[in-house]
N, C-alpha and C positions, 0 to 999 in steps of 0.2 A: 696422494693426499688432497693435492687442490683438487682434485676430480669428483673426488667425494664431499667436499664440501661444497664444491658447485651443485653437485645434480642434490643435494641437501639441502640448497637454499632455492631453486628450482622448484623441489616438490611444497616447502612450508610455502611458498607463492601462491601456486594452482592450493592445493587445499586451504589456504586461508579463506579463500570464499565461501566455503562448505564446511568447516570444521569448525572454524573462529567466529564468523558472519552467520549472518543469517537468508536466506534464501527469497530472492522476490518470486511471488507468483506469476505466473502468463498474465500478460494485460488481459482486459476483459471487458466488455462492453457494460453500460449501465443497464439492468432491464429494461428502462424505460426509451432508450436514446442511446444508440451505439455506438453514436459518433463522441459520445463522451467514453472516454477508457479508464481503469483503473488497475491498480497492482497494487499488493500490502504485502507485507513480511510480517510474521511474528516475534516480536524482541521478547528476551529474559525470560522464556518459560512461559509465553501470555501475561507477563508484566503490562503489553501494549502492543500495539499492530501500527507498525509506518504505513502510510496510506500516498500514491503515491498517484495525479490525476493531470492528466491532455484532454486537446478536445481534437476531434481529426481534422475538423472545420474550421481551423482555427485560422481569424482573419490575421491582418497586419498591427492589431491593437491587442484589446484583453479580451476573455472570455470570462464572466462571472454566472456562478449557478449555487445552487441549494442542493444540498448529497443528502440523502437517506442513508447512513450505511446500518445494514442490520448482521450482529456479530454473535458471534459464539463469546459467553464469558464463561473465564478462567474459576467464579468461585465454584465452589457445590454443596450440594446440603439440600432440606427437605424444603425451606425458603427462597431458594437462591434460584433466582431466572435463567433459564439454560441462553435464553436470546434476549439480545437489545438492543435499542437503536439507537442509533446515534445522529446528531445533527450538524452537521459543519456547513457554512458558507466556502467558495471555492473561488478562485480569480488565476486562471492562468493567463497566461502572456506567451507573445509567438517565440520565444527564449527559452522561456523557464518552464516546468511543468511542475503544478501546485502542490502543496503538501497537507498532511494532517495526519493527526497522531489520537488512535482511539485506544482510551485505559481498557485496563481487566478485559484484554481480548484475546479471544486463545485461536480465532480466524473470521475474516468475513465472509459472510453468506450471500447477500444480495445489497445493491446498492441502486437507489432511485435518483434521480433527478429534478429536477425543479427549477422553472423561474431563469431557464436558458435567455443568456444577454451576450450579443457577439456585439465587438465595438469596431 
């Protein structure tokens, strides 16, 4: 009995990432600058996309830039824009890797950069 409730509490572990969660994509370079990287997950069905951003160069201070991310949205209909883009400011630090969170997104497509500041 304990056997089986071990390798039971084992397996809802491993599959909590993939069953429960939601799945981050491969990092990915910015078209423009690939030394900036990105990764997003889709939450709640395209509810919204966690947006997740490093810089490779990153010095001993912050890095601040301007993202372009252009996304697939979740509405649809004969009005509804299949793409859109979206605008975030970004500030990573040699720590933390930055965040932002883009609505009505069902994935992103491409992401620019801009306005690169290494401190």
């Amino acid at each position: 009995m304990k056997r089986a409730l071990s390798a039971f509490g084992i397996a809802i572990f491993l599959l909590g990432g993939t069953m429960w969660g939601q799945q981050w994509r491969d990092w990915a370079g910015a078209s423009n600058n690939y030394t900036i990287l990105y990764r997003f997950r889709v939450l709640n069905s395209g509810q919204s996309c966690d947006m997740e951003f490093k810089d490779e160069n990153q010095g001993e201070s912050y890095t601040t830039f301007d993202a372009a991310v252009d996304y697939k949205v979740t509405t649809t209909g004969p009005n509804a824009p299949g793409m859109k883009t979206e605008n975030v400011h970004v500030v990573t630090s040699i720590h933390h890797n930055a965040v932002a969170q883009v609505p009505n997104c069902a994935g992103v497509t491409e992401v620019r950069v801009s306005f690169v500041q290494r401190r």
